[in-house]
MINU-320980 format. One line per field, with one value per atom (N, C-alpha, C): residue number from 1; z, x, y; atom name. Coordinates in pm, whole numbers, plus 50000, padded with zeros to 5 digits. Atoms other than C-alpha are relative to their C-alpha. Example, Ala and Ser with C-alpha at 12.3 -4.5 7.8 and 13.67 -1.06 7.14 Angstrom:
BEGIN
base	c(1  1  1  2  2  2)
zz	c(50000  50780  50000  49994  50714  50073)
xx	c(50089  51230  50090  49918  51367  49923)
yy	c(49881  49550  50120  49881  49894  50109)
vofi	c(N  CA  C  N  CA  C)
END
This chain:
BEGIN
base	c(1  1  1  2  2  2  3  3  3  4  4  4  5  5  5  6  6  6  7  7  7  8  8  8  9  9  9  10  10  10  11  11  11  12  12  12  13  13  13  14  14  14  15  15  15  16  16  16  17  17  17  18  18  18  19  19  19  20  20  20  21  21  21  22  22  22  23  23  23  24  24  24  25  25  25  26  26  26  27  27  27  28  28  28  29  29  29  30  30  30  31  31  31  32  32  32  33  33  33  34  34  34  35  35  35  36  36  36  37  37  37  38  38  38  39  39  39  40  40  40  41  41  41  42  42  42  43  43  43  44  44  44  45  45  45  46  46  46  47  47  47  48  48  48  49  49  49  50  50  50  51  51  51  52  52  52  53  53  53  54  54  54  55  55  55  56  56  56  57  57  57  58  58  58  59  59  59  60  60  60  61  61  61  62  62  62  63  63  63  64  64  64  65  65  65  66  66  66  67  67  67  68  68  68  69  69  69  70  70  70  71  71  71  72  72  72  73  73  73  74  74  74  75  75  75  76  76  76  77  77  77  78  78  78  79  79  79  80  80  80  81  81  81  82  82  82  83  83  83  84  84  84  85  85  85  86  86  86  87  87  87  88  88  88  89  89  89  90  90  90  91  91  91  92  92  92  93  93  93  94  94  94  95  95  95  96  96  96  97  97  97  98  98  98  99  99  99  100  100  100  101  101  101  102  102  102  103  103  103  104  104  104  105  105  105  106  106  106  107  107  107  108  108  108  109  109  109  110  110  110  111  111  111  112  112  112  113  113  113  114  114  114  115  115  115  116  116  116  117  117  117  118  118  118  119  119  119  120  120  120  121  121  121  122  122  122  123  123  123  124  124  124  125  125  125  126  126  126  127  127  127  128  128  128  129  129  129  130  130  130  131  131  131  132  132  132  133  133  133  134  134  134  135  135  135  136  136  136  137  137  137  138  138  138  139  139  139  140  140  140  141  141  141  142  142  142  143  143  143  144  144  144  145  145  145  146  146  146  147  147  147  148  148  148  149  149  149  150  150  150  151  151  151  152  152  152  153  153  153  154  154  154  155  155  155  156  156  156  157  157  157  158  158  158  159  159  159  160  160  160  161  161  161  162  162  162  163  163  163  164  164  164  165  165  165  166  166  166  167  167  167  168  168  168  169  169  169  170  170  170  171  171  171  172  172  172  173  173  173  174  174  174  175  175  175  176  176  176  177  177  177  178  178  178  179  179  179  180  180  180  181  181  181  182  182  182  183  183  183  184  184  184  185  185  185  186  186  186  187  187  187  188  188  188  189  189  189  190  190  190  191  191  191  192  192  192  193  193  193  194  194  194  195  195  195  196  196  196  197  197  197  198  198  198  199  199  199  200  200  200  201  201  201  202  202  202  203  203  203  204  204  204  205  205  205  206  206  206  207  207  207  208  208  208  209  209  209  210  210  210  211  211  211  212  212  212  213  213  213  214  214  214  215  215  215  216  216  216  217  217  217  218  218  218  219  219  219  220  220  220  221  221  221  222  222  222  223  223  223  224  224  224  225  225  225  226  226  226  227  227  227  228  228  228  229  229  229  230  230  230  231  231  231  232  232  232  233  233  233  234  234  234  235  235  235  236  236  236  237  237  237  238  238  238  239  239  239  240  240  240  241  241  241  242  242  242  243  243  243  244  244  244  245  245  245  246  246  246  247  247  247  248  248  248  249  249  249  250  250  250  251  251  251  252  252  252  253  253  253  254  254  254  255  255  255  256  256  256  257  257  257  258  258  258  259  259  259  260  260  260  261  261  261  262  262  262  263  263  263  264  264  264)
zz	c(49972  50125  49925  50086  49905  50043  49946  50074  49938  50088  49925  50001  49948  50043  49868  50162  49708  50027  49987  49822  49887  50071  49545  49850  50115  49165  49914  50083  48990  49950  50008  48721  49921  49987  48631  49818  50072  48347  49852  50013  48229  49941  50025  48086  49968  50026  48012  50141  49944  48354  50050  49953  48448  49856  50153  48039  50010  50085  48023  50150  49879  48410  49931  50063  48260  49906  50162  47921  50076  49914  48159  49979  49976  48053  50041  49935  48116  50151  49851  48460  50062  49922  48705  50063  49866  48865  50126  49875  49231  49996  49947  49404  50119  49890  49688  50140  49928  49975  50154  49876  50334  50090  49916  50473  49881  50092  50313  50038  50001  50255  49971  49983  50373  49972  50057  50316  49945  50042  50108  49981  50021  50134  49886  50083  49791  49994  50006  49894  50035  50033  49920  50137  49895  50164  50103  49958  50459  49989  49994  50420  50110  49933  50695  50058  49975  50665  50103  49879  51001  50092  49947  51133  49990  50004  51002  50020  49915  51104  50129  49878  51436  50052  49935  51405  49963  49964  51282  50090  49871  51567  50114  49837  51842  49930  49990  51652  49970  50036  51478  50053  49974  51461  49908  50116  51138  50035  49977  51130  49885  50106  50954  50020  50056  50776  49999  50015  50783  49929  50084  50512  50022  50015  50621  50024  50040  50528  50086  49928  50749  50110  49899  51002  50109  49813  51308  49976  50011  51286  50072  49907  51580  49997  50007  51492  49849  50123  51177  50004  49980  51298  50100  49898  51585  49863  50109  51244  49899  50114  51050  49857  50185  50711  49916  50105  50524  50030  50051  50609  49967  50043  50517  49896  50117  50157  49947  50090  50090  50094  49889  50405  49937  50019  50279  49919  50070  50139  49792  50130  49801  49921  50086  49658  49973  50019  49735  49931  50053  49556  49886  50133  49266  49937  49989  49250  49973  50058  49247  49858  50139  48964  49888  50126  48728  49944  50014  48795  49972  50071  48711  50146  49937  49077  50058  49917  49313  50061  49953  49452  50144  49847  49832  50032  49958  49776  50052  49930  50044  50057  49940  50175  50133  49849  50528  49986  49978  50654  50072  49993  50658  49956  49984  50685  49877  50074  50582  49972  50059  50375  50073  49995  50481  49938  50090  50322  49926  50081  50012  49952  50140  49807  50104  49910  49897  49923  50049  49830  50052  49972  49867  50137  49863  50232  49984  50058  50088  49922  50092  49831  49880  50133  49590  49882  50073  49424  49792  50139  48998  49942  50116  48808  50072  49944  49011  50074  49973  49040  50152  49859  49393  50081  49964  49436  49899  50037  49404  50061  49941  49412  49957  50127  49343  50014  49991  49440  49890  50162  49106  49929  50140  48891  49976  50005  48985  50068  49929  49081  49982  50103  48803  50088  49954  48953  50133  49897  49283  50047  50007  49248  49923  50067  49003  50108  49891  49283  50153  49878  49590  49982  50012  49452  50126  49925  49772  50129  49863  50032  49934  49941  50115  49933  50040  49934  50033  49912  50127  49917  50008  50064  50051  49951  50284  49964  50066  50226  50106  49950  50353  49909  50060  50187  49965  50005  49980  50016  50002  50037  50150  49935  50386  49970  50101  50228  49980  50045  50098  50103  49888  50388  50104  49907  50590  49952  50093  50285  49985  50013  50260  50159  49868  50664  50007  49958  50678  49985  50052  50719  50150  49908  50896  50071  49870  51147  49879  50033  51022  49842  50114  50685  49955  50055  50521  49934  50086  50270  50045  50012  50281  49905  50091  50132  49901  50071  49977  49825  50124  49754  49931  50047  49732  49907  50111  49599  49836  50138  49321  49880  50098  49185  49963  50011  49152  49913  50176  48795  49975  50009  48842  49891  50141  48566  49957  49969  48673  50020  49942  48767  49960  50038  48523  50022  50012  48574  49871  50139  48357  49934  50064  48297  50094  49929  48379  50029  50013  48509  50128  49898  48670  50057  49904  48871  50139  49842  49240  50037  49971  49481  50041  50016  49549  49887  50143  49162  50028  49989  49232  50063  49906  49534  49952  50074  49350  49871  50097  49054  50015  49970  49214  50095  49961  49431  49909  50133  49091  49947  50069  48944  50076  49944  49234  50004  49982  49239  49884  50107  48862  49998  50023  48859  50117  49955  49153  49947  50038  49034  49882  50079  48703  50058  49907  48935  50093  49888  49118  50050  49973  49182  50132  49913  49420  50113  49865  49764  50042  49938  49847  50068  49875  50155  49940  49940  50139  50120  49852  50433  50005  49908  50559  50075  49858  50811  50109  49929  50992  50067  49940  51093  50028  49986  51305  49912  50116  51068  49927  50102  50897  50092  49963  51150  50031  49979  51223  49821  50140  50809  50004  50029  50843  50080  49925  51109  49904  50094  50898  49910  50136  50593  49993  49964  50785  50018  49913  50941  50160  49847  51309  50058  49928  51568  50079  49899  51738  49908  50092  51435  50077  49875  51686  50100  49880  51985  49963  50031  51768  49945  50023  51638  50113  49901  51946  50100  49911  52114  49909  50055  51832  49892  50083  51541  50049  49987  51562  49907  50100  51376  50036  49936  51444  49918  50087  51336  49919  50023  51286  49963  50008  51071  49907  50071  50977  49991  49980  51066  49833  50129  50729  49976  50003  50609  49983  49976  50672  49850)
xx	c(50057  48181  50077  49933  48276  49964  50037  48303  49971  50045  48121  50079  49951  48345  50116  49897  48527  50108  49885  48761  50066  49975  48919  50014  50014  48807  50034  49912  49094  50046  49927  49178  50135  49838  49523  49975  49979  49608  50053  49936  49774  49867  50149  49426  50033  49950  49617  50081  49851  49807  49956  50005  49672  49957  50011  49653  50036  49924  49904  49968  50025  49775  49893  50113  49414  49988  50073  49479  50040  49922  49694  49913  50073  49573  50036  49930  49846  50051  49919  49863  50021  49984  50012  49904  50140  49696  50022  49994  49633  50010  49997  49741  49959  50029  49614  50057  49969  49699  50030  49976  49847  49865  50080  49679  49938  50071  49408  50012  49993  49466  49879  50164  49186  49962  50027  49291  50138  49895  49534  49999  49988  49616  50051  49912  49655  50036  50000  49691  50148  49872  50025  50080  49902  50314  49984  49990  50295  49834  50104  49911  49921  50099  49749  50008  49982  49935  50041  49959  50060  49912  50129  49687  49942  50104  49571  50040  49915  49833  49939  50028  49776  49807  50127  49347  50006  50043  49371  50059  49940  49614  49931  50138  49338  49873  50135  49037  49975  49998  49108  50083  49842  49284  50095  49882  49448  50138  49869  49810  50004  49950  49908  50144  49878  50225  49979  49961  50330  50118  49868  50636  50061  49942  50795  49924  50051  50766  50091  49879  50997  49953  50038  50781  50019  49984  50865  50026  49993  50789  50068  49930  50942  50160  49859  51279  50039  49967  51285  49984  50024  51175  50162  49890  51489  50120  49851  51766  50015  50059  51602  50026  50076  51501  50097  49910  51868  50082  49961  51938  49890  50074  51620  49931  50112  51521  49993  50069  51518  49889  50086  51304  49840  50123  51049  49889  50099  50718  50016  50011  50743  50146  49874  51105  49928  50079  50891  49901  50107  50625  50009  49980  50779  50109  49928  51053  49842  50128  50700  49947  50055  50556  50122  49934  50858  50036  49954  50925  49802  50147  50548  49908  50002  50463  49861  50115  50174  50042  49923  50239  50042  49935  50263  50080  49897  50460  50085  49857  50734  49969  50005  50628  49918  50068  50534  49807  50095  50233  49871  50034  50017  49831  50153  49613  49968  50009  49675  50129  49869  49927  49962  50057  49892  50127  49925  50194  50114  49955  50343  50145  49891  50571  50140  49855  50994  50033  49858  51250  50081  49888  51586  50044  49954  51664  50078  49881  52035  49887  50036  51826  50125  49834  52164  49943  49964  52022  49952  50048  52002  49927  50076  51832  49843  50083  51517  49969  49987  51572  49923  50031  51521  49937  50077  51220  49882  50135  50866  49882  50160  50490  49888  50132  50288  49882  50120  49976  49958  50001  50054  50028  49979  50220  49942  50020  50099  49841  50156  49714  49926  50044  49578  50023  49934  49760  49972  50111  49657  49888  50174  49305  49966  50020  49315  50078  49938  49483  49936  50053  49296  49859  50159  48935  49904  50068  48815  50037  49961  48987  49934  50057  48905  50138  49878  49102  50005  50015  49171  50110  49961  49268  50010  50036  49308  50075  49951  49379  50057  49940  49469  50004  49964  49467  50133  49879  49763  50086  49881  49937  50062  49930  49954  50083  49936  50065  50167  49869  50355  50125  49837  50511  49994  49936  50523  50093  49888  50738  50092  49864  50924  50081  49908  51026  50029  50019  50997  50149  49889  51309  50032  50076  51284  50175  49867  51580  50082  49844  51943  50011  50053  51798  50073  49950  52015  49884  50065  51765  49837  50147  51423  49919  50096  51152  49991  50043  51069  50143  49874  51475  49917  50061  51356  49894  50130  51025  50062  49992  51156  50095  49910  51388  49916  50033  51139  49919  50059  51042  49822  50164  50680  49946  50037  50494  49916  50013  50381  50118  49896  50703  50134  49851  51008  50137  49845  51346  50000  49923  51567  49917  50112  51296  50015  49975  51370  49804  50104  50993  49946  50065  50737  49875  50104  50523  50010  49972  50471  49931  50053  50430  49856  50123  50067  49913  50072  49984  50051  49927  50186  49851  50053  49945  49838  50092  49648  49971  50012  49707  49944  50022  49733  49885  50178  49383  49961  50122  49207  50053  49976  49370  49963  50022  49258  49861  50127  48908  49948  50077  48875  50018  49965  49023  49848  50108  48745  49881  50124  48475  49971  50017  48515  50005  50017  48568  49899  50108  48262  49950  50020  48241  50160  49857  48577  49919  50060  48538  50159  49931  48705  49981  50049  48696  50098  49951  48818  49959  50068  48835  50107  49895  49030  50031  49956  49265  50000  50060  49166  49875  50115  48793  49974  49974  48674  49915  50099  48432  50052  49869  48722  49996  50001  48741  49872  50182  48331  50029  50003  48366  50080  49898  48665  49948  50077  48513  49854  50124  48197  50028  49985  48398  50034  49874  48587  49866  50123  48208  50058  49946  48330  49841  50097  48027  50026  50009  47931  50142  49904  48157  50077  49988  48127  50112  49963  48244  50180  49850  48550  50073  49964  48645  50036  49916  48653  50138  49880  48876  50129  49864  49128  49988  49934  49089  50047  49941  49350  50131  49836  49646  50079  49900  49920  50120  49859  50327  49958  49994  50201  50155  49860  50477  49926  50035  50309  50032  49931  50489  50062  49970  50535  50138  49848  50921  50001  49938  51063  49967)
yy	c(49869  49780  50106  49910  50080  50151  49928  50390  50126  49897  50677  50131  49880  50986  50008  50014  51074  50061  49930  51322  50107  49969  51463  49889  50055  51382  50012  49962  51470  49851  50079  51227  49975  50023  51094  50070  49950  51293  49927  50110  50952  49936  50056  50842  49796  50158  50444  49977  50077  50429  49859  50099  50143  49851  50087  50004  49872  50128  49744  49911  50091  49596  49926  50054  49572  49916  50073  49425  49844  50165  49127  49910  50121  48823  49888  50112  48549  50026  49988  48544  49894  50158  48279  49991  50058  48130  49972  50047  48072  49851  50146  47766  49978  50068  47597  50101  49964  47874  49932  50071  47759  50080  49875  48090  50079  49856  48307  50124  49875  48632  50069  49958  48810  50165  49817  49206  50045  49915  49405  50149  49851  49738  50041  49941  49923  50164  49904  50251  50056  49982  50463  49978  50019  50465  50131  49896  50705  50032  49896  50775  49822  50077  50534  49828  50193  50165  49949  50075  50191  49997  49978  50288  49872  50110  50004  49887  50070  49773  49970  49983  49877  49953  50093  49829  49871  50181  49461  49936  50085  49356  49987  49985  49518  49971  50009  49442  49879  50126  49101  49930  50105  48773  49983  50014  48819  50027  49957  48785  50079  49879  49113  50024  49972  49226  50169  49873  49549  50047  49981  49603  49923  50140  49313  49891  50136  48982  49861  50090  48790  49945  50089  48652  50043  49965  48852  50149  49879  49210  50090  49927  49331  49974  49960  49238  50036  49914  49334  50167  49839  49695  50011  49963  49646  49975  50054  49504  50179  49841  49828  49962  50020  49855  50014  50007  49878  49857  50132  49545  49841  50088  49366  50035  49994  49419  49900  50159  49038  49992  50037  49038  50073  49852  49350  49940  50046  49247  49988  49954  49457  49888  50099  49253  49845  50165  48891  50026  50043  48989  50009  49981  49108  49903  50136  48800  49889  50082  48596  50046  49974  48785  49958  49982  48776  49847  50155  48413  49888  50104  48334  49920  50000  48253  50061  49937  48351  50139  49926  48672  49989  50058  48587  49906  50093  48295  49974  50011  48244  50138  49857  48607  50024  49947  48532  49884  50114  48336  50089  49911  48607  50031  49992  48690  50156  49868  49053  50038  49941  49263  50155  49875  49620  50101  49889  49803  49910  50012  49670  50021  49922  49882  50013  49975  49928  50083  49908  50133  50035  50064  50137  50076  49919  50308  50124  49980  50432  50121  49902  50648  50061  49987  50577  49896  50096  50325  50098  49883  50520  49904  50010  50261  49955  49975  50256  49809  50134  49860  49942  50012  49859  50083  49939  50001  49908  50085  49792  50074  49924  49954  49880  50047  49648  50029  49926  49811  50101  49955  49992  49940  50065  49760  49825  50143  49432  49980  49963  49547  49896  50084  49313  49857  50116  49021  49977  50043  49031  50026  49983  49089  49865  50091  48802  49882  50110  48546  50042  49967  48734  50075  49947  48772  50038  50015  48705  50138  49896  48975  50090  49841  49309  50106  49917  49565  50164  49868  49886  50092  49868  50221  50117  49866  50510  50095  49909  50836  50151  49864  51194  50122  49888  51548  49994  50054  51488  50127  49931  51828  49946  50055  51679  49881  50134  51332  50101  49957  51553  50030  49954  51725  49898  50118  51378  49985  50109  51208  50089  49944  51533  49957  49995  51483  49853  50138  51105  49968  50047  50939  49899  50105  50532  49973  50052  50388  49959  50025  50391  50028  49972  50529  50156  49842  50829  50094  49985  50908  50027  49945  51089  49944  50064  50913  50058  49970  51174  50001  50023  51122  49880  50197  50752  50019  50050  50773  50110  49973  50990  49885  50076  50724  49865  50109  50461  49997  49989  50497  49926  50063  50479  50046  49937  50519  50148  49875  50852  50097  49896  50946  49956  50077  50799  50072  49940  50820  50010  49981  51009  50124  49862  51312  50099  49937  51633  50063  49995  51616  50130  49945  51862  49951  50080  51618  50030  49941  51756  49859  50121  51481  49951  50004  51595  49914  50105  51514  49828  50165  51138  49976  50114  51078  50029  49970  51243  49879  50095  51018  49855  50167  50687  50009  49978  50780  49966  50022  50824  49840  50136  50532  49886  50147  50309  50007  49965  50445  49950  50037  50387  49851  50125  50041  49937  50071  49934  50015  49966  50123  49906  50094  49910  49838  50180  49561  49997  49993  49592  49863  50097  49244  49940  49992  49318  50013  49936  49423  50113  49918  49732  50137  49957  50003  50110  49867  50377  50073  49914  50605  50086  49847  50936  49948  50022  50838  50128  49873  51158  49980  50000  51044  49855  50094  50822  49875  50102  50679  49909  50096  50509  49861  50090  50298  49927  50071  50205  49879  50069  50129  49872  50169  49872  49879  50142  49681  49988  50044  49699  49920  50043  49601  49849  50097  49335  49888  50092  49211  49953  49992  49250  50030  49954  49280  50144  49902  49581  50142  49941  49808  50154  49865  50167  49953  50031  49963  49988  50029  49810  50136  49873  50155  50076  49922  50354  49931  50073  50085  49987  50067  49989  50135  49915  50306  50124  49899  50586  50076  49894  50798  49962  49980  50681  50015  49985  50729  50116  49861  51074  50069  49899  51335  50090  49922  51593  50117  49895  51901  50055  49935  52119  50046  49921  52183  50113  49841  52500  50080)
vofi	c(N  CA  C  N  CA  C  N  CA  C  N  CA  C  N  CA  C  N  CA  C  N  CA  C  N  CA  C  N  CA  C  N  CA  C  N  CA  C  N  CA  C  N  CA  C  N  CA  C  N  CA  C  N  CA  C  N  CA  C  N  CA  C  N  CA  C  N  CA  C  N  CA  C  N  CA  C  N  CA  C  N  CA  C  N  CA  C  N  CA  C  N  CA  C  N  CA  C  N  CA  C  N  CA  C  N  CA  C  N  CA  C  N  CA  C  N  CA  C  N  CA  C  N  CA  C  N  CA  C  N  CA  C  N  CA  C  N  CA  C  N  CA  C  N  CA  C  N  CA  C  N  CA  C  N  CA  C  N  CA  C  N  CA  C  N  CA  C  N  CA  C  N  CA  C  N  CA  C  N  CA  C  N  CA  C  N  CA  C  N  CA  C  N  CA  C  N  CA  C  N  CA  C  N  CA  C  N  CA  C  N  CA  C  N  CA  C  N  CA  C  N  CA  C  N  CA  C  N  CA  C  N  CA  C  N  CA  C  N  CA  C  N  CA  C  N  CA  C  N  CA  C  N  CA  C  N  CA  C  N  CA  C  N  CA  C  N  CA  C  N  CA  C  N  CA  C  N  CA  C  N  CA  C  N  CA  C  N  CA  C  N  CA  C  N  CA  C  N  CA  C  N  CA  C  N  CA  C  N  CA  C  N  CA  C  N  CA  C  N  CA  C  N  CA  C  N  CA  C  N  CA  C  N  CA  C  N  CA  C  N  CA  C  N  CA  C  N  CA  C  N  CA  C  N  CA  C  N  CA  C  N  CA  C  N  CA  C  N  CA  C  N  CA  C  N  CA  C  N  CA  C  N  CA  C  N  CA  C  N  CA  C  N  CA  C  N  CA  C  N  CA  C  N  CA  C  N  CA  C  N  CA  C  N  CA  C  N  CA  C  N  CA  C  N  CA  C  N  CA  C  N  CA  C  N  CA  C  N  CA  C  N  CA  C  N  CA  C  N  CA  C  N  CA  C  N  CA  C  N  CA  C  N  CA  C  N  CA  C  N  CA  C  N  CA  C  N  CA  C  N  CA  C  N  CA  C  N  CA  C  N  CA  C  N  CA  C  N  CA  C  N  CA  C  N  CA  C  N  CA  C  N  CA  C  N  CA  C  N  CA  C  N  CA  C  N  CA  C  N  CA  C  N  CA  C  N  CA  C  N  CA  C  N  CA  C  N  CA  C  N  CA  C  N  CA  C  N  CA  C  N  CA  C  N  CA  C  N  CA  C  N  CA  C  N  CA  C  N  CA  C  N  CA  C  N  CA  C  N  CA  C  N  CA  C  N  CA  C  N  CA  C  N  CA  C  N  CA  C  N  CA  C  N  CA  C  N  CA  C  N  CA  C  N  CA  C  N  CA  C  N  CA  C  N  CA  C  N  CA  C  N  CA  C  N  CA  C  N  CA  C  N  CA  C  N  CA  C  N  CA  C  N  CA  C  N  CA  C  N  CA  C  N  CA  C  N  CA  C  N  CA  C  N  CA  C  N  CA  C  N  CA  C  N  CA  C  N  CA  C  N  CA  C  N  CA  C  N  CA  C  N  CA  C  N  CA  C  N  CA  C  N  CA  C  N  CA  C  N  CA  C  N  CA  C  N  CA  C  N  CA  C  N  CA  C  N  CA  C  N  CA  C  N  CA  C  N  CA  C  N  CA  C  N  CA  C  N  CA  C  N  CA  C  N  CA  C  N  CA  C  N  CA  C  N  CA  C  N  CA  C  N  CA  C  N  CA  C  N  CA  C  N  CA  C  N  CA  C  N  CA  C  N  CA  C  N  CA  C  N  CA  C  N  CA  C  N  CA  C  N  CA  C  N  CA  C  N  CA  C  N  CA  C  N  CA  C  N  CA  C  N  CA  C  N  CA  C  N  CA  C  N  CA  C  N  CA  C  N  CA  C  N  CA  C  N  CA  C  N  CA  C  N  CA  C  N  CA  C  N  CA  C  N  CA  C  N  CA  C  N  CA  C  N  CA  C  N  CA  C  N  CA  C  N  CA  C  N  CA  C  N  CA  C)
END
């Protein structure tokens, strides 16, 4: 299902950012999965992945991931997030890609992915090393090993988007996302440039860039929605093929891990 609500049609200024994913032709092929992976979230950090977390646990049976990959979500949320970045989705998937690998390989036993990308807690780390978006750099690659899921995206007015990531900051975590995400040499946003990219344009960019990349894969399956309405949620159970899509929406879709309060 491909949800018609465009939002903003600003595109990436970057007219190749997604060049060197597309031209990808050697890729490691799928192997024989334990568990199918039935949905991936490629949309950004902070705009909706803990919403949707939260509807496949009340509306489905998928076992979903939520940033970690370690098989037991609830203690990895009690250890906190600066001592599990072998644990974190985004490090396993990019350790799979470089080594030629599937990308889920060894990353949990898992139905759904719903938030991806890391970065480093500390917000010390300088060469951006430790920090993974594969929902940007490795798009190509799992679309080509997960033809078959559901690939989601939600969104938000990104000036809100902004003043969460400026306040955001997760258990035992020095560092404001919003330090972090600047060191993670995205290709919108390289280290080492004394750059004027506001984080609006970042979350603006990677929208358009995920919009153009499906719109050209139309033989994909993928779902946008505002995490703001409840229609977001009628659509996912639609997208998902759940009975009765209204019924599963008002019971399981909602906002949650709300930070939206604007800095001073």
């Amino acid at each position: 299902m491909r949800d018609g609500s465009a939002g903003r049609s600003m595109a990436p200024p970057l007219a190749c950012l997604f060049a060197s994913i597309l031209a990808t032709s050697d890729l490691p092929r799928a192997q024989a999965n334990v568990t199918r992976v039935e949905l991936i979230n490629v949309g950004m950090p902070k705009s909706g992945s803990s919403s949707l977390f939260n509807f496949l646990k009340c509306a489905t049976l998928l076992r979903a991931s939520h940033w970690s990959c370690s098989g037991d979500e609830k203690r990895a949320q009690l250890l906190g997030a600066s001592r599990l970045s072998a644990r974190r989705c985004g490090p396993c998937i990019r350790s799979n890609v470089i080594n030629m690998r599937p990308p889920f390989e060894g990353c949990g036993d898992y139905n759904a992915y719903t938030q991806l990308d890391f970065s480093d807690p500390t917000g010390l780390d300088p060469t951006g090393l430790q920090c993974t978006f594969p929902q940007v750099t490795f798009l190509e690659i799992l679309t080509a090993h997960h033809p078959g899921a559901l690939f989601t995206m939600l969104t938000r007015p990104s000036d809100d988007w902004e003043s969460s990531v400026w306040r955001w900051k997760e258990p035992l975590s020095p560092a404001s996302f919003y330090t972090r995400f600047r060191q993670c040499n995205l290709p919108y946003l390289p280290l080492g440039l004394d750059h004027n990219v506001s984080l609006t344009q970042i979350y603006d960019y990677h929208t358009a860039a995920v919009r153009t990349y499906f719109a050209r894969r139309t033989e994909l399956r993928f779902f946008e929605g505002d995490i703001r309405i409840n229609a977001t949620g009628v659509g996912l159970a639609q997208a998902l093929g759940l009975a009765d899509p209204a019924a599963v929406a008002a019971r399981c879709w909602r906002q949650v891990n709300k930070n939206d309060v604007r800095p001073p």
